[in-house]
C-alpha positions in Angstrom: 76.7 121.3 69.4 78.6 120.7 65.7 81.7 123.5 66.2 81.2 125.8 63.8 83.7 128.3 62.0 81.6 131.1 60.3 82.6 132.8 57.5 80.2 135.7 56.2 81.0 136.7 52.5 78.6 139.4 50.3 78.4 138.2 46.9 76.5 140.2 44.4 74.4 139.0 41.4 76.1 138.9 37.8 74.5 139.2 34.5 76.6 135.7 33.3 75.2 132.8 31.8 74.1 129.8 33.9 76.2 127.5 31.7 79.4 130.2 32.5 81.2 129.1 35.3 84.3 131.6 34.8 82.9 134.8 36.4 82.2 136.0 39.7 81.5 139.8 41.8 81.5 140.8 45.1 79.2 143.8 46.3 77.8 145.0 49.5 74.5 144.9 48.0 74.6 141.5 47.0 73.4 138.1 48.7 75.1 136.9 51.8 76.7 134.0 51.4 78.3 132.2 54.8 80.5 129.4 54.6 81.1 126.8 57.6 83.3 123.6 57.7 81.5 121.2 60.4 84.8 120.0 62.8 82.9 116.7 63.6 82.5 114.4 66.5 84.7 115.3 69.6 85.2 111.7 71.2 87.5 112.4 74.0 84.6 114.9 75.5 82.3 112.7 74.7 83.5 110.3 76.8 84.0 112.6 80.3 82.6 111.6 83.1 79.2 112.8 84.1 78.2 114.7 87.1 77.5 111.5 89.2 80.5 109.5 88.3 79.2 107.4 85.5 81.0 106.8 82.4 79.5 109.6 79.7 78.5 108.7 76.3 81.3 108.1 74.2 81.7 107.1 70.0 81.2 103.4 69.4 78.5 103.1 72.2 75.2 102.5 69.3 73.9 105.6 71.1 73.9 108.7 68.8 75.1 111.4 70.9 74.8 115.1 70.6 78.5 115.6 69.2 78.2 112.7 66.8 76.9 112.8 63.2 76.4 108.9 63.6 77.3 106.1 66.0 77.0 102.2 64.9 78.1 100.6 67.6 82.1 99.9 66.4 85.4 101.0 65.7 85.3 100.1 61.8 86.3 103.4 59.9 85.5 102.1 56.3 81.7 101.0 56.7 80.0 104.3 56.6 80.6 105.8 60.0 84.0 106.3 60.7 86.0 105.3 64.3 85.3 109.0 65.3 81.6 108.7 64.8 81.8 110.6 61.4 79.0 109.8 58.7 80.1 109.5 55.2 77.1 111.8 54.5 77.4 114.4 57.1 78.2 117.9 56.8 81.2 119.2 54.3 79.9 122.7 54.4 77.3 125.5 55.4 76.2 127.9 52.4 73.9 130.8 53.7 71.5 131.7 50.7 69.3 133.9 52.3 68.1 136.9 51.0 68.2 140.2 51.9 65.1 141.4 50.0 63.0 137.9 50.5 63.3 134.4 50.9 64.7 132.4 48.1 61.7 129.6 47.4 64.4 126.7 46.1 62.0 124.9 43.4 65.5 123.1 41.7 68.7 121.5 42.7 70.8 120.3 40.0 74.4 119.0 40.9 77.2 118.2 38.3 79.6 115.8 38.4 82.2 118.4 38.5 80.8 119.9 41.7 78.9 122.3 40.0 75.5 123.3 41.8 72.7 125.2 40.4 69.7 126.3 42.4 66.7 128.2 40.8 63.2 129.3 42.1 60.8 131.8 43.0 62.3 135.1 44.8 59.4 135.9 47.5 59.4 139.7 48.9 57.1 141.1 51.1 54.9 143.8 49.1 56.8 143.3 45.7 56.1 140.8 42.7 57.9 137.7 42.2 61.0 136.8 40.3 62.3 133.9 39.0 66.0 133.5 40.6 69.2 131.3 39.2 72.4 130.8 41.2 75.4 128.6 40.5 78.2 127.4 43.4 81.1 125.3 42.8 81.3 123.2 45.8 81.5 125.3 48.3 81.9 128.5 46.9 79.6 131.1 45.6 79.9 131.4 41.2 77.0 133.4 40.1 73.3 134.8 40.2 70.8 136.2 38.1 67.1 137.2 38.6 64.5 138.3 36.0 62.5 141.3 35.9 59.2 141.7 38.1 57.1 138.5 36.5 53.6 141.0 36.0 52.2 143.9 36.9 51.4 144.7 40.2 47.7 145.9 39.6 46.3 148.6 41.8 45.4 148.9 45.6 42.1 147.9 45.4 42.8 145.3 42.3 45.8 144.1 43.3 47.9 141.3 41.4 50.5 138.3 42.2 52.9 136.6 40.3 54.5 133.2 41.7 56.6 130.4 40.1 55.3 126.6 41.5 58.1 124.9 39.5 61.6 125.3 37.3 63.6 123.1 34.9 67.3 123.9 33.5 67.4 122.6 29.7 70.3 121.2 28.3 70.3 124.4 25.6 70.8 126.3 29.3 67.5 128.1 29.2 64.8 127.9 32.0 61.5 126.7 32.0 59.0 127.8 34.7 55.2 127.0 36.0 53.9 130.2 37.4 50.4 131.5 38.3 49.2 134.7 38.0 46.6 136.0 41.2 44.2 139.3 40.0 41.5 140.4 41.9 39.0 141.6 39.4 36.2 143.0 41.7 36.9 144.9 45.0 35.6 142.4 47.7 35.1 139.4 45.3 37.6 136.3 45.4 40.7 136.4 43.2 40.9 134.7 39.8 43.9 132.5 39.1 45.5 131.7 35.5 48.2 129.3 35.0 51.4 129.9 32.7 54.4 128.2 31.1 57.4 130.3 30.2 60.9 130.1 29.0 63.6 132.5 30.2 67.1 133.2 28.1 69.9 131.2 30.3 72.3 134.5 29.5 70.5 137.2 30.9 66.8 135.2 32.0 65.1 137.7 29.6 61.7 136.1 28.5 62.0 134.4 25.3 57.5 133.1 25.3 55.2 132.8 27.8 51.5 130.5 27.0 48.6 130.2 29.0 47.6 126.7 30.5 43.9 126.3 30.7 43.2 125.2 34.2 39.3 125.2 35.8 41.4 126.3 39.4 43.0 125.7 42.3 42.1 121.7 42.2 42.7 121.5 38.6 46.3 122.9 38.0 49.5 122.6 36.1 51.5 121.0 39.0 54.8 119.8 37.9 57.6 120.1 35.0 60.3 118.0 33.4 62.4 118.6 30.5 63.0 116.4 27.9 66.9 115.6 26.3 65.5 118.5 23.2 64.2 120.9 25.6 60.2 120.1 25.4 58.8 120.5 28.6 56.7 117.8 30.2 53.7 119.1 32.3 51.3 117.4 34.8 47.6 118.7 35.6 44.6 117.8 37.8 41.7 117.6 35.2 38.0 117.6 35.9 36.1 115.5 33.3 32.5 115.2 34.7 31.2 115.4 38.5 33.1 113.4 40.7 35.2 112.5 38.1 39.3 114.2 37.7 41.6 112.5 35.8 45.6 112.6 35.9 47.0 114.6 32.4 50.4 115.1 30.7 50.8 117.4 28.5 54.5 117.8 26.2 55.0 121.6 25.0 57.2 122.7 22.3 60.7 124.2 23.4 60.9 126.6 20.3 57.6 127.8 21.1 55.3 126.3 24.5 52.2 124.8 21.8 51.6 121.9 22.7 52.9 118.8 21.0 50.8 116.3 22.9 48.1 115.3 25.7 47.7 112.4 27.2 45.2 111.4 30.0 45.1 108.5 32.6 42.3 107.6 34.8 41.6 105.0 37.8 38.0 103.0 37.4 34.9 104.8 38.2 33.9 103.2 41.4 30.8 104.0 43.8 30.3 107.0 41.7 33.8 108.3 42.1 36.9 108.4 40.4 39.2 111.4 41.9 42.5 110.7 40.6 45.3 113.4 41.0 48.4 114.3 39.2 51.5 114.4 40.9 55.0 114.6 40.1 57.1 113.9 36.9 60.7 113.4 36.3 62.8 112.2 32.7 65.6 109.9 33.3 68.4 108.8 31.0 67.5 108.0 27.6 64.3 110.3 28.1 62.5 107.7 29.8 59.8 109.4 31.2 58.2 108.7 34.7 54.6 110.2 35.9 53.3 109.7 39.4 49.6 110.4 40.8 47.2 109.0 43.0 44.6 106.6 42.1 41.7 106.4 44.0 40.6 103.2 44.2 37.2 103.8 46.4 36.1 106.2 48.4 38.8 105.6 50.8 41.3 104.3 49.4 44.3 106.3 47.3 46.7 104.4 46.0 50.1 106.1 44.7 51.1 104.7 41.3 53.9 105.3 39.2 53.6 105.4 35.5 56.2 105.3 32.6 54.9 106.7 29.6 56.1 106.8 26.0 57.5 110.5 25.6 56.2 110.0 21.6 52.7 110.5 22.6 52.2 109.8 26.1 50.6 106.6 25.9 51.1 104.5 29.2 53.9 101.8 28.9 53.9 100.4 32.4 52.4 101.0 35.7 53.2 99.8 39.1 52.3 100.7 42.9 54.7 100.1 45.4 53.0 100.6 48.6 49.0 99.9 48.4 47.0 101.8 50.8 45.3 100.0 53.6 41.7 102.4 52.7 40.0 102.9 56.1 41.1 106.6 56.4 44.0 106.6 55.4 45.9 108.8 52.6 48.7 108.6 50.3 50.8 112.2 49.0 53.4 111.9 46.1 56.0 114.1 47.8 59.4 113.7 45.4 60.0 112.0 42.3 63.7 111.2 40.5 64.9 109.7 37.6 68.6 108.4 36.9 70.4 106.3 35.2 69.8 102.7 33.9 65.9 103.3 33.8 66.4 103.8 37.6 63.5 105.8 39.2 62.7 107.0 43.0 59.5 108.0 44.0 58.9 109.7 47.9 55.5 109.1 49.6 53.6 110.5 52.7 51.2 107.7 54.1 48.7 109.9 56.5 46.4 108.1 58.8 43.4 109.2 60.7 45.6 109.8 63.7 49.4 111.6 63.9 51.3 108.4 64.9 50.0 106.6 61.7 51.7 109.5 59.4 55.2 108.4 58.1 57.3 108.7 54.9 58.8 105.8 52.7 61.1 105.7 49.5 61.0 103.4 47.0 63.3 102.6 44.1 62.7 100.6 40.5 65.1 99.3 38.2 64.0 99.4 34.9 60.0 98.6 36.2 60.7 96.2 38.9 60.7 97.1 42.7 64.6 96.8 43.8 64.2 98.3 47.4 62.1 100.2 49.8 62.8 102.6 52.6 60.2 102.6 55.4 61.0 104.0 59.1 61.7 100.8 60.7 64.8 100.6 58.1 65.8 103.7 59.6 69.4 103.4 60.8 68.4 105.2 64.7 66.1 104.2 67.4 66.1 107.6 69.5 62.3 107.6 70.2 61.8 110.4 67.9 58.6 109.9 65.4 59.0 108.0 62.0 59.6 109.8 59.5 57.9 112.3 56.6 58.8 114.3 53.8 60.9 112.0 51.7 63.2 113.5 49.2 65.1 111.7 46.7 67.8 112.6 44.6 70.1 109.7 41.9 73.3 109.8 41.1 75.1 108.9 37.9 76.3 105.6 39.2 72.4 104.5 40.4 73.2 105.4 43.9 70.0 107.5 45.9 70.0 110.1 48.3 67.0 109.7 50.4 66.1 112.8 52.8 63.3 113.2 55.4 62.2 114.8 58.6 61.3 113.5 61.7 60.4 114.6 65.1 62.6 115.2 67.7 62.4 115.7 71.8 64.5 117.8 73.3 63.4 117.7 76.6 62.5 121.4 76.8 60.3 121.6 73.1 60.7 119.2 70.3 61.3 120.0 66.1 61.1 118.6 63.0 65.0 117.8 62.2 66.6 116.8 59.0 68.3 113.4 58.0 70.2 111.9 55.5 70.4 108.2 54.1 72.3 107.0 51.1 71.5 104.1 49.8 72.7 101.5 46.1 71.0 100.4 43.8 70.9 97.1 45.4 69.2 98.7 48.7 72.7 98.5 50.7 72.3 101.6 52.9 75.9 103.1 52.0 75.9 105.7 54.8 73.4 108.0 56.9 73.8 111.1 59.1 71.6 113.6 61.4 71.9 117.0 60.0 72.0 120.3 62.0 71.9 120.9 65.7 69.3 123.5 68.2 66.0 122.9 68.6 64.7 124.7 65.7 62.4 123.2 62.9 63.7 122.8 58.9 62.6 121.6 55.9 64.5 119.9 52.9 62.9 121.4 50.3 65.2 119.7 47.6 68.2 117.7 47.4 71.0 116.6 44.9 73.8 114.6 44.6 77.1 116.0 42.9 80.7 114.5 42.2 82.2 111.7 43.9 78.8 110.9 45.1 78.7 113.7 47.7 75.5 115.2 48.1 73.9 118.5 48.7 70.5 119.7 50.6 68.7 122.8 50.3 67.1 123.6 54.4 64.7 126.1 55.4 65.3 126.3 58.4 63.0 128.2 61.2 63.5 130.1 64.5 66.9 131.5 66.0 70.2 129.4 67.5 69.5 125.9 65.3 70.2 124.2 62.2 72.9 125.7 61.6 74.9 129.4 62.0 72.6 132.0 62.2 69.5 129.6 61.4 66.1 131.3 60.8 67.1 131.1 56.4 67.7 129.5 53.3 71.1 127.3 53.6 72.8 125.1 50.9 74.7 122.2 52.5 77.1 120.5 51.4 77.6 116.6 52.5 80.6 114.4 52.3 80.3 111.2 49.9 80.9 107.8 50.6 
């Protein structure tokens, strides 16, 4: 196991400004927020002698062992894993963000060049409404936190009501911008009915400054995504139905002043066979506010092709399109799971390729350079060969210099029950995998639910993690992790 050093802090929520980084409190009814420096690799243990005489694993065997964050096979310290079997992107630091009232449902990571990292989602609590949460650090250390008041009514026992955020931007102005849906049951033993919102929320104090409905026919035709735009305009992406069999991928641009909309664009595969269920997916704005939409295209009836589109942020109309890994059809099915746009018309888009059986699911990352396909990530680029399954769930996060984070899960067996475990890869612009790292230790399952790179080209995960004695001290919670840069 990592050696840990544990140390538990109670921080409490301020009433300061996202954009103030000057001001911290300390309460016992506040947040817990644990720090933990990882020690790294022990090689002279690792390199004992077993039980039946045989030389133990030891660093700079190509075998990743169970002290070692990495393990490439030599003594070179300036190649991304150091003589000791240290990753470039392993573990800096441990930040517990667990909740005593409810789990914090991380919807944003955005890391600063100064080492400034914000973090800002829904607030879930069992048998209360929800809240839209914001929290700063500064590398390692706990800055500030603010939450908003109940986000609705709570209804009544037999008509009760919900109130959840599904995504949250930070604008440059320092206000938030969130996609939230509202659950009311209207009749007593009928189903609920479900209407869509965009809101903006005062960066000082997270007061609501408007809130606008976003016509939506339901659950399969939603507001699913948000961007910002360099002037604060919010950039949303929806399912739409337009006729039977027939959904279409929209974009719509809202005001900042005041959420009416300035624009909506739509974008649709060809009708084929009868059908033409496309599906909106993620967006992201990049430098320059280039902005990038990606969806799935059906092609046929069984084929779902993951494109990318760049569109003008003027009036939406398409400028390019391109699809970086076409699906096979015969069962199989593409997810958009992470979009990320950077620097230099850079863009990274994450995709889950499912197949009618569980060994033909795995993840791959893809980058383009101002519209042209500069690398891929697919599991047999992965830098281990363990035996655990490919991976799924790719995250990806740019940097200011082009470089990308790329974060997955994959499978693990050990021996007595296996888990979905974490990992890191960094990778240039060029596709030169700069450094990559295992993350955590137990047996328990986590998530990366977002990711983020801050200064020096360190990077920082958000992990839920499940299940006591793994993935870090304490486990079963909400942890912010820092990673050391290459």
């Amino acid at each position: 196991m990592f050696a840990l050093s544990l140390t538990l802090a109670c921080q409490d929520d301020t009433t300061a400004a996202p954009s103030d980084t000057s001001e911290s409190s300390t309460s016992e009814d506040g947040p817990s927020e644990s720090t933990t420096d990882e020690s790294g690799s022990d090689e002279e243990s690792s390199a004992e002698e077993t039980e039946t005489g045989e030389p133990g694993p030891y660093c700079g065997d190509g075998n990743l062992d169970i002290l070692e964050e990495c393990d490439d096979g030599n003594n070179d310290d300036d190649d991304g894993c150091s003589n000791t079997c240290e990753s470039d992107c392993g573990i800096e630091f441990w930040l517990d963000i667990t909740l005593p009232e409810g789990w914090f449902d991380v919807q944003l990571m955005r890391a600063s060049p100064e080492g400034r990292i914000e973090l800002a989602g829904d607030v879930a609590a069992a048998g209360q409404i929800g809240r839209l949460r914001y929290a700063s650090y500064v590398d390692s250390e706990f800055e500030t936190a603010i939450q908003t008041a109940p986000l609705g009514n709570s209804g009544t026992l037999e008509l009760p009501q919900t109130h959840q955020i599904s995504a949250v931007e930070i604008t440059e102005q320092g206000d938030l911008l969130a996609l939230g849906v509202t659950t009311e049951v209207m009749v007593v033993d009928e189903a609920p009915v479900e209407s869509y919102w965009l809101a903006r929320f005062a960066g000082d104090d997270l007061s609501a400054v408007w809130r606008v409905e976003i016509p939506a026919d339901g659950p399969d035709d939603r507001p699913l995504d948000l961007a910002v735009l360099e002037g604060g305009d919010p950039v949303i992406t929806m399912t739409v139905a337009v006729a039977d069999n027939d959904r279409d991928i929209q974009v719509q641009r809202r005001a900042f002043a005041d959420g009416a909309e300035v624009w909506t664009a739509s974008h649709s595969g060809e009708f084929n066979g009868g059908w033409s269920f496309d599906e909106a997916g993620r967006v992201a704005v990049g430098a320059g506010d280039r902005l990038w939409v990606a969806g799935i295209v059906r092609v046929d009836w069984q084929t779902y092709n993951a494109t990318l589109f760049e569109l003008d942020p003027a009036d939406g109309a398409a400028l390019w399109t391109g699809v970086p890994l076409p699906d096979p059809g015969s069962s199989y099915e593409q997810r958009i799971w992470d979009l990320a746009a950077g620097p230099d018309g850079t863009v990274a888009l994450g995709i889950n390729m499912m197949g009618p059986a569980t060994q033909y699911h795995f993840g791959a990352a893809f980058l383009y350079v101002d519209q042209e396909l500069a690398w891929s990530l697919t599991p047999e680029q992965l830098p281990w060969d363990d035996g655990g399954e490919p991976y799924v769930s790719p995250r990806v996060a740019i940097g200011a210099d082009g470089d990308v984070l790329v974060t997955g899960s994959y499978t693990h067996d050990f021996d007595i029950a296996t888990a979905a475990r974490p990992w890191v890869v960094a990778l240039a612009p060029d596709g030169t995998q700069l450094c990559a790292a295992r993350v955590g230790e137990g047996t328990d399952a986590a998530v990366v639910p977002r990711n983020g790179y801050f200064h020096g080209g360190r990077g920082a995960l958000n992990l839920d993690t499940y299940g006591p004695g793994g993935m870090g001290p304490g486990s079963d919670g909400n942890w912010l992790v820092g990673l050391r840069g290459p």
